[in-house]
C-alpha positions as CSV (number, residue, x, y, z in Angstrom):
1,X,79.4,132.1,94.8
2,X,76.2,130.0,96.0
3,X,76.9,127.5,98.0
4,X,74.2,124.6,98.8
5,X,74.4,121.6,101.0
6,X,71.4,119.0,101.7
7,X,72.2,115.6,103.2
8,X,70.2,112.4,102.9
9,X,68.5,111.4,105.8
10,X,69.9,107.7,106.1
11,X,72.8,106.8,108.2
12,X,73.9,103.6,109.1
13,X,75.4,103.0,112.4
14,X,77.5,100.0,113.1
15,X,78.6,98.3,116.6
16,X,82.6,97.0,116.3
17,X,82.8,96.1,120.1
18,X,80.7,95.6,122.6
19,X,80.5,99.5,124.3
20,X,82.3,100.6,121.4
21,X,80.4,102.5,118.6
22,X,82.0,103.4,115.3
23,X,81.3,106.5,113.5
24,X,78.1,106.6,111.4
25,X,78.4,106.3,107.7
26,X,77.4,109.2,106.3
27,X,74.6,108.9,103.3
28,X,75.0,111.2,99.9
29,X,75.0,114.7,100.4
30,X,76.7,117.4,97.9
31,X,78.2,121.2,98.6
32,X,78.9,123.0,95.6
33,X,82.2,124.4,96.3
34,X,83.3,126.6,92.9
35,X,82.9,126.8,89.2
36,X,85.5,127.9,86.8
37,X,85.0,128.7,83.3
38,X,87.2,126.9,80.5
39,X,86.0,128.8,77.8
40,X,83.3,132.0,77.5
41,X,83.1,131.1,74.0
42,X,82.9,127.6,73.1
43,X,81.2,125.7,70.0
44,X,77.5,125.7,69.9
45,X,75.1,124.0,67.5
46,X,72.7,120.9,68.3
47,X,72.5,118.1,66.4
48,X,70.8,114.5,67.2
49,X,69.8,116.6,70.7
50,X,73.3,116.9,71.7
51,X,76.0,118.9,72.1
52,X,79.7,118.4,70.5
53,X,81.2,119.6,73.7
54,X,78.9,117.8,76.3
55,X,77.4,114.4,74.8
56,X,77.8,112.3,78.5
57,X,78.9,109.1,76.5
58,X,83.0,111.0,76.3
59,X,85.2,109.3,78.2
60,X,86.5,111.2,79.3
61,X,86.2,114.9,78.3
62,X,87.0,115.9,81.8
63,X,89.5,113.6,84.0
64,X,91.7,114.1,86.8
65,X,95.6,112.6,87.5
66,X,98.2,113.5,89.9
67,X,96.7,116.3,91.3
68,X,95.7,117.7,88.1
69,X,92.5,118.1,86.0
70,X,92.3,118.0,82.1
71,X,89.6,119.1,79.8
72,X,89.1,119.0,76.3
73,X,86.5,121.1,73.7
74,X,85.9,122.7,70.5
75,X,86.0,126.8,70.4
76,X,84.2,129.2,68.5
77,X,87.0,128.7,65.8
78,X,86.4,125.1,65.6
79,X,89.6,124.0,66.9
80,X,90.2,121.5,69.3
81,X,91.4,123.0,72.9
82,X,93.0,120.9,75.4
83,X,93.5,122.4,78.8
84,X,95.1,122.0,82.5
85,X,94.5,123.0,86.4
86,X,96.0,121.8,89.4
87,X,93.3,120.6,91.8
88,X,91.3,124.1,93.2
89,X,93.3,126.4,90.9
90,X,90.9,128.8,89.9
91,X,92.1,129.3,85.9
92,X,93.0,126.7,83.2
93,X,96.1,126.7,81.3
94,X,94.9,126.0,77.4
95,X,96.3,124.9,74.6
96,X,95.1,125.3,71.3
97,X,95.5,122.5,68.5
98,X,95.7,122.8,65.0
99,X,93.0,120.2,64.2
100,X,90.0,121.7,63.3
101,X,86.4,120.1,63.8
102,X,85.1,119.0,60.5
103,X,81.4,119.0,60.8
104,X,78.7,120.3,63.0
105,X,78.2,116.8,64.2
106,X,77.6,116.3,68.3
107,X,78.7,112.6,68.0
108,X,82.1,114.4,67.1
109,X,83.4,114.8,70.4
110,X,86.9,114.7,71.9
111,X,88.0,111.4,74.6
112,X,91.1,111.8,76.7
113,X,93.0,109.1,78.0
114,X,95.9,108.2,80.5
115,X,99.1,105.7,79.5
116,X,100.3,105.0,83.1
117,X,102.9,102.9,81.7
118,X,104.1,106.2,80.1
119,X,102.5,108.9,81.3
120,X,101.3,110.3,78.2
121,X,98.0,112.0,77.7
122,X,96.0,110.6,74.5
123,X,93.5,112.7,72.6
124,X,90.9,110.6,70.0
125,X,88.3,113.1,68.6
126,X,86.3,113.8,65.5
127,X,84.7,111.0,63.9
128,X,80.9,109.6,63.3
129,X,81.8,106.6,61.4
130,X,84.5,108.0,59.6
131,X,88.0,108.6,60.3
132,X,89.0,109.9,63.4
133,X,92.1,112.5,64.3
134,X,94.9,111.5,67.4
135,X,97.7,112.9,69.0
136,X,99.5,112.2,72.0
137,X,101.3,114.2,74.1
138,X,105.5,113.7,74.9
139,X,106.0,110.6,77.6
140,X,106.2,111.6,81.3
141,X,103.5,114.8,81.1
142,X,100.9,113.0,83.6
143,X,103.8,111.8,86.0
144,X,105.5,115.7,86.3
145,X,102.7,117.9,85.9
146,X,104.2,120.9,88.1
147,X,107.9,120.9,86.6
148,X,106.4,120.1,82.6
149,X,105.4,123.6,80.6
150,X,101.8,123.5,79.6
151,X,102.5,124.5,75.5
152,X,102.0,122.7,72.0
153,X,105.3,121.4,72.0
154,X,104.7,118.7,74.5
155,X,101.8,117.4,71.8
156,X,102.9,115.4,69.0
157,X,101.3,116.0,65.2
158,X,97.9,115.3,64.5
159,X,97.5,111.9,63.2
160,X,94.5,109.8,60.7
161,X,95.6,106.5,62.9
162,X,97.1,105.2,66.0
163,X,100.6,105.2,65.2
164,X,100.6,103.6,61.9
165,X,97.3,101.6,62.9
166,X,94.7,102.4,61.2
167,X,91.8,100.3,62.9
168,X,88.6,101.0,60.7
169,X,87.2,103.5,58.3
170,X,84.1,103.6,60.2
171,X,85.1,104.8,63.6
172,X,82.4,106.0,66.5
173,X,82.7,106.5,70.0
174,X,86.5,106.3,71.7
175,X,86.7,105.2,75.2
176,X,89.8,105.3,76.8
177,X,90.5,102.9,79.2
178,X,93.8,102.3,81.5
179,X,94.3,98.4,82.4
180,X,95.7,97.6,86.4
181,X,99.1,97.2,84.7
182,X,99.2,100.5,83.0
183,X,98.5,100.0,79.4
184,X,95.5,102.2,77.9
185,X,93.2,100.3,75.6
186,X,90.6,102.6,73.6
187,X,87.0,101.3,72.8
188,X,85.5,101.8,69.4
189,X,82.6,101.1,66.8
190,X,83.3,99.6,63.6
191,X,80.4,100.5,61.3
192,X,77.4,102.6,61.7
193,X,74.2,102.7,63.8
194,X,72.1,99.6,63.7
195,X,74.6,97.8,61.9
196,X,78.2,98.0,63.7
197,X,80.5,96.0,66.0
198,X,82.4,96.8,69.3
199,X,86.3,96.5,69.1
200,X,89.2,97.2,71.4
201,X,93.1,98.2,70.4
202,X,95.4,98.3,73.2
203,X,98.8,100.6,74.0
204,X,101.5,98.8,75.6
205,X,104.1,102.1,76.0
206,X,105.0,101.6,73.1
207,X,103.0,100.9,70.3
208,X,99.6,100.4,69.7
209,X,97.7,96.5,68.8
210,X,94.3,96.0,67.6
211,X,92.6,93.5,69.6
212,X,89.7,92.8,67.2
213,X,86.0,93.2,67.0
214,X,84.2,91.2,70.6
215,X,80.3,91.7,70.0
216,X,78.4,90.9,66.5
217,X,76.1,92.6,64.5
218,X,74.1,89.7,63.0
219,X,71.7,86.8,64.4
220,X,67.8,87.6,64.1
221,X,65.5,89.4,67.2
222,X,61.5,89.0,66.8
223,X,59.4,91.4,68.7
224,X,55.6,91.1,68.8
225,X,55.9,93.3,65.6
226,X,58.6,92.3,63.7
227,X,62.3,91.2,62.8
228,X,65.3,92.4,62.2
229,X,68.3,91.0,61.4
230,X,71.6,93.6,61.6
231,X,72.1,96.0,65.4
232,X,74.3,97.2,67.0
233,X,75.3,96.8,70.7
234,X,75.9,100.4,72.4
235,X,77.6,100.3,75.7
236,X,76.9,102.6,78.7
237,X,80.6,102.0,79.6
238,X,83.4,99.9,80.3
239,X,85.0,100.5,83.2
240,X,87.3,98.1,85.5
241,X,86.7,97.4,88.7
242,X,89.1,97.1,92.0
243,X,90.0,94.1,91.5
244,X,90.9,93.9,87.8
245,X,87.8,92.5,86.3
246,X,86.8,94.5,82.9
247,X,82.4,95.0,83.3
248,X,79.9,96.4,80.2
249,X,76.0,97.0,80.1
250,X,74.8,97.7,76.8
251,X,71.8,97.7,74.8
252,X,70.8,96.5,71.7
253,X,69.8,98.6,68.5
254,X,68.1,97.6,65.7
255,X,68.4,98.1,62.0
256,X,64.7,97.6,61.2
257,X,62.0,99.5,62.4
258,X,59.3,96.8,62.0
259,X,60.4,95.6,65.6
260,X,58.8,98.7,67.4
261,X,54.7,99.8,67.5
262,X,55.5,103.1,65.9
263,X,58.0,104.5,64.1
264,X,58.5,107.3,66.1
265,X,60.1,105.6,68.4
266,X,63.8,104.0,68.6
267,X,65.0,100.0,68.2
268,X,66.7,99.7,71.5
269,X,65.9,96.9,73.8
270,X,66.7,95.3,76.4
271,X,69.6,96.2,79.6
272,X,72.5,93.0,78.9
273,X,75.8,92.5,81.0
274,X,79.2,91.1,80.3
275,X,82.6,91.1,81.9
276,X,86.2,90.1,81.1
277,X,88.5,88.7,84.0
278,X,91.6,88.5,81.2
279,X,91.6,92.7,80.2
280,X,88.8,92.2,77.0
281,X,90.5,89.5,75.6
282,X,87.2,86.7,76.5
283,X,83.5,87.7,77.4
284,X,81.3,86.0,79.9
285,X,77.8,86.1,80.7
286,X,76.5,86.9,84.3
287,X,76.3,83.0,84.9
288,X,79.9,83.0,83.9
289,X,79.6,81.3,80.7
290,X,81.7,82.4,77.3
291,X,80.2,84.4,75.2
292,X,83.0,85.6,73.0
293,X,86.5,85.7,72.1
294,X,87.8,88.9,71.1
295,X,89.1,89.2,67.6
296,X,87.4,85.7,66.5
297,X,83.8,84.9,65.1
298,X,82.9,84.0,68.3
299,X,81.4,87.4,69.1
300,X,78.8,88.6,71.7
301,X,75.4,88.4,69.7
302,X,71.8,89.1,70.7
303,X,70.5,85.7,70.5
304,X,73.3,84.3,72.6
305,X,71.9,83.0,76.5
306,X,72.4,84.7,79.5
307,X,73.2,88.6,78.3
308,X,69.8,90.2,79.2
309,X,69.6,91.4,83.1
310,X,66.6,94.3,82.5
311,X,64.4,92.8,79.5
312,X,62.1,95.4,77.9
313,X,61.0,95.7,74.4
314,X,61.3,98.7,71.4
315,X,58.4,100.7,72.4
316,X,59.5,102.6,75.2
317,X,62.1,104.6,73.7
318,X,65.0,103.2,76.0
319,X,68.6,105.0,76.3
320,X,71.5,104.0,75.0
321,X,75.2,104.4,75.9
322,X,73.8,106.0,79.4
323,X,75.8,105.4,82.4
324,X,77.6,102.7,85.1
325,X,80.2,101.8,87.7
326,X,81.1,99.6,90.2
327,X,81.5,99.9,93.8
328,X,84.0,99.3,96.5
329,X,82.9,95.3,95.8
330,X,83.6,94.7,92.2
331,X,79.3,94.9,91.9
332,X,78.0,96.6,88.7
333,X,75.8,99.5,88.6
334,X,73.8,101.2,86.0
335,X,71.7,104.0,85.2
336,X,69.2,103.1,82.4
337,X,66.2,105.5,81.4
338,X,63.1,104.7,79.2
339,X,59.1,105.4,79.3
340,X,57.3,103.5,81.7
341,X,54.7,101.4,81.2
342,X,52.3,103.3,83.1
343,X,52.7,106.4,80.5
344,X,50.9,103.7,77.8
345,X,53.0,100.6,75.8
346,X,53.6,102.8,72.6
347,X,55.6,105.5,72.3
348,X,55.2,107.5,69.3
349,X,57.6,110.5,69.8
350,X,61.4,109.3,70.7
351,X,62.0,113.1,71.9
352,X,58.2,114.5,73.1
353,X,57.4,111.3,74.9
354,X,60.6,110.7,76.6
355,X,60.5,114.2,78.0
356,X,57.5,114.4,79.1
357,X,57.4,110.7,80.6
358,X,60.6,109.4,80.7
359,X,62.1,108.2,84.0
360,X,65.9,107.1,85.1
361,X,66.3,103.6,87.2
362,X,69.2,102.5,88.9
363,X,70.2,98.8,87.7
364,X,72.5,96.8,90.4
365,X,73.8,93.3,90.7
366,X,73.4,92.8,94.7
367,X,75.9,91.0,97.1
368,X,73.5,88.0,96.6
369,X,74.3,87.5,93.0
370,X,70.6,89.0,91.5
371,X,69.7,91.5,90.0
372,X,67.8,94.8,91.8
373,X,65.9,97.6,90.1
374,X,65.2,101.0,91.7
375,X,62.9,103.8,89.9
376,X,64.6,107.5,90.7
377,X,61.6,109.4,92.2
378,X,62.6,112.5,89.7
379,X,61.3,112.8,86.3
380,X,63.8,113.4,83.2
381,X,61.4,116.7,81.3
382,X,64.4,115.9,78.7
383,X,65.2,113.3,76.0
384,X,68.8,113.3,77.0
385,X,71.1,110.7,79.2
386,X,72.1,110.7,83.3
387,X,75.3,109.9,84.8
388,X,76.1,107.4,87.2
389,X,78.5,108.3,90.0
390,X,79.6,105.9,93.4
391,X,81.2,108.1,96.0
392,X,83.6,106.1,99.2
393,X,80.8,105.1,101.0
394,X,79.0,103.9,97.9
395,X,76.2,105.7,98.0
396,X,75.2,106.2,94.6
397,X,74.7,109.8,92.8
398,X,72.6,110.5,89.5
399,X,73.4,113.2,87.6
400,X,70.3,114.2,85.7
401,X,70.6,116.8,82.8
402,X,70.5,120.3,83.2
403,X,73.1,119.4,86.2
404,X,70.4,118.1,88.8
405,X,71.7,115.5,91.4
406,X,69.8,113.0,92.9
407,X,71.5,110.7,95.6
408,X,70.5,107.4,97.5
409,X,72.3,105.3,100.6
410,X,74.0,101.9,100.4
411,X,72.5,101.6,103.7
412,X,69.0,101.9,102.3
413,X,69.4,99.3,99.7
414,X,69.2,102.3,97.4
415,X,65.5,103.2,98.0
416,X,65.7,105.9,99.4
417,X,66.7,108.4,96.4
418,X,66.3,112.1,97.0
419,X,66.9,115.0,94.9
420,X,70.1,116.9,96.4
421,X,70.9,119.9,93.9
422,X,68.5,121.2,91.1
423,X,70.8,123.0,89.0
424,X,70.4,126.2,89.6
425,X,72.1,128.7,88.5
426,X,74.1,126.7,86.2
427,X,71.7,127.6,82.7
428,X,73.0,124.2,81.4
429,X,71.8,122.8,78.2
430,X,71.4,119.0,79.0
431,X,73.6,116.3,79.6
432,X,76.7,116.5,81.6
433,X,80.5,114.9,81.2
434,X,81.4,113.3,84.4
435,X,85.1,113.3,85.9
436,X,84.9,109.8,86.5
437,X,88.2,109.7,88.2
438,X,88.4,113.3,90.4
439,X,85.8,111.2,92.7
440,X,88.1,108.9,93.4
441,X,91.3,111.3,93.7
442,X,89.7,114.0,96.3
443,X,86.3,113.0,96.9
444,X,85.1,115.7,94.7
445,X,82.0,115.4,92.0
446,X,83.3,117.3,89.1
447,X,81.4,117.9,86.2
448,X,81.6,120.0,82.4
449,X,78.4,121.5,81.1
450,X,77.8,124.1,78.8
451,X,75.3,126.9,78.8
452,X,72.0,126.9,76.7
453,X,72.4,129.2,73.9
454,X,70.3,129.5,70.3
455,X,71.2,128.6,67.0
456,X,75.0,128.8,66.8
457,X,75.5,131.6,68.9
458,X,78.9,130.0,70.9
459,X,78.6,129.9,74.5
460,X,80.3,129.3,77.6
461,X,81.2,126.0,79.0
462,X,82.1,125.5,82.6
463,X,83.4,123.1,85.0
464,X,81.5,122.6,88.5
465,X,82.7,120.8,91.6
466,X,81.2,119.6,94.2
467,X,82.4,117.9,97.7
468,X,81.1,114.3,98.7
469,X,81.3,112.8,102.0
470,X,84.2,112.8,103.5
């Protein structure tokens, strides 16, 4: 096994007595420390540049609790596979579904969540604005990992609703989410791509409740080329923070492509930013103003005040649903990725010009209350998203495709970004599905990606770790 290990060169020393040094804080730095494989033959086709198994906007495909890791992922047989290791086991213990996966779609993929309140595991998975297929598992799974057999009996049938709740018949994207009490809400699209809204349903322990719809598709945005009238908002996550408070970038998508210089290019403007201090239930600006009411017409809409932190217009083929977090303050981070303006103020090929310009920036509210922006020195050379990740110390990590990882200090101010690991050896396709919570539980950077193939030829998808800072 190859084992790499480069460090960052800032450290930030700090004085807590006179005569009396602490310890430096150590800046980003990862050590590759194993790679299992979950599956030697796993689904393979691309569609909208993706991959079914690895599109980065899961949440989560790969997540850690109680000492244990879960993955989910289509096979060469099209079922659904949903697996287990304890933390640095070597082998996963699988279980194969019966739900089969309907159509070689990437935006198809498979979202695990956690009910603390019950320790169930939730699987949502299988829909592009259609229906969507769930099952949960028997209550108490999470909480007794070790004395709880890993087989299909602990899963419940496969359902066509939450329970009984049915939700929409449009359905794209699930994002679970657990609340500080326990409860597992699941984000969602209602409707279709330039023309849908974001909605939230919550699980109390249970039974599940639709909360309603919280952003709007309608209101008109004018660019210097023309209007449109119907988006959509796509989110690069929503995640809560420390201390309870519920945060969301997004961008914009439009239905008409009169708004951007070429119609090679995409409709997505703009970086905006909303919270929620009462669990998704109200929406406020950054200046703390209202912007919606969950479930009401009051929704979050593009020509309401306040939402834009990161303007930039349609014609430079900007990201959606890419990637954020918040650090050991409650602060928001982001990761957005577009074309500079440098490359030219047109571009006219979403995929080619992306690749071959495209650059990732690090978006972060600062202790000051504004807004800072940060270029990552390393170029994209792919169309595809990168993930955000915030280790103890806060130092921030990017995870590029192909499995590259640049890293930058908190004591820098985040200027100082470096490139740490650049793939090799891993033959991955593109984007990557973070374990969002494994960096929290052992300090470890934990990541599913699967290996380039052609045509439909299945191939096999791994998981690498990697240690932070300790």
């Amino acid at each position: 096994m190859r084992r790499r290990t480069v460090l960052a060169t800032a450290l930030l020393s700090a004085v807590v007595a006179p005569g009396r040094a602490q310890a430096a804080t150590p800046g980003p730095s990862v050590t590759r420390t194993g790679t299992t494989t979950l599956d030697s033959q796993a689904i393979y086709f691309v569609s909208y540049d993706g991959l079914v198994n690895n599109n980065s906007f899961q949440k989560n495909g790969l997540l850690t609790y109680q000492g244990y890791q879960y993955a989910a992922w289509y096979t060469s047989t099209r079922n659904a596979v949903v697996a287990r290791r304890k933390l640095g086991a070597s082998t996963w213990s699988t279980v194969t579904l019966s739900h089969q996966l309907k159509t070689d779609d990437s935006h198809n993929v498979i979202s695990l969540g956690v009910s603390k309140v019950d320790g169930r595991l939730h699987l949502n998975m299988d829909s592009h604005s259609d229906g969507y297929f769930y099952v949960k598992s028997v209550a108490g799974l999470m909480d007794n990992p070790g004395t709880t057999a890993w087989t299909s009996s602990v899963f419940g049938a496969i359902q066509t609703s939450l329970d009984g709740l049915a939700l929409t018949s449009q359905f794209t994207y699930p994002q679970f989410i657990s609340t500080p009490e326990g409860k597992l809400q699941l984000s969602y699209r209602v409707g279709i791509s330039g023309n849908g809204r974001n909605a939230l349903a919550e699980y109390d322990g249970s039974s599940w409740k639709a909360l309603g719809e919280w952003t709007s598709s309608t209101g008109t945005y004018t660019s210097s080329h023309g209007s449109s009238t119907t988006r959509n908002m796509y989110l690069h996550g929503i995640d809560y923070d420390a201390g309870g408070r519920l945060h969301s970038f997004f961008t914009w998508r439009e239905q008409n492509a009169a708004v951007m210089c070429s119609s090679g290019g995409i409709t997505n403007h703009d970086t905006g930013y909303v919270y929620s201090t009462d669990r998704g239930r109200t929406w406020r600006n950054d200046a703390g103003a209202l912007v919606a009411t969950t479930g009401t017409s009051d929704t979050v809409a593009v020509t309401d005040a306040g939402l834009v932190v990161d303007p930039l217009n349609p014609d430079h083929s900007l990201m959606n649903q890419e990637s954020q977090s918040t650090d050991s303050a409650g602060l928001p981070h982001a990761i957005i990725s577009y074309v500079p303006g440098r490359f030219g103020q047109c571009t006219t090929d979403y995929v080619a010009d992306r690749t071959a310009n495209g650059r990732a920036f690090h978006v972060r509210k600062s202790s000051s209350g504004t807004w800072q922006k940060t270029e990552i020195p390393v170029p994209l050379n792919s169309s595809q998203r990168t993930k955000l990740v915030l280790d103890r110390y806060d130092n921030a990590y990017a995870v590029f495709p192909y499995g590259r990882i640049a890293g930058a200090s908190k004591s820098s101010g985040y200027s100082d970004w470096t490139l740490l690991y650049d793939g090799s050896g891993l033959n991955a396709f593109g984007e990557v599905v973070i374990d969002e919570m494994r960096v929290k539980a052992d300090n470890t950077l934990s990541f599913m990606y699967q290996e380039k193939s052609s045509g439909t030829t299945p191939s096999a998808l791994h998981v690498v770790d990697f240690a932070l800072p300790s």
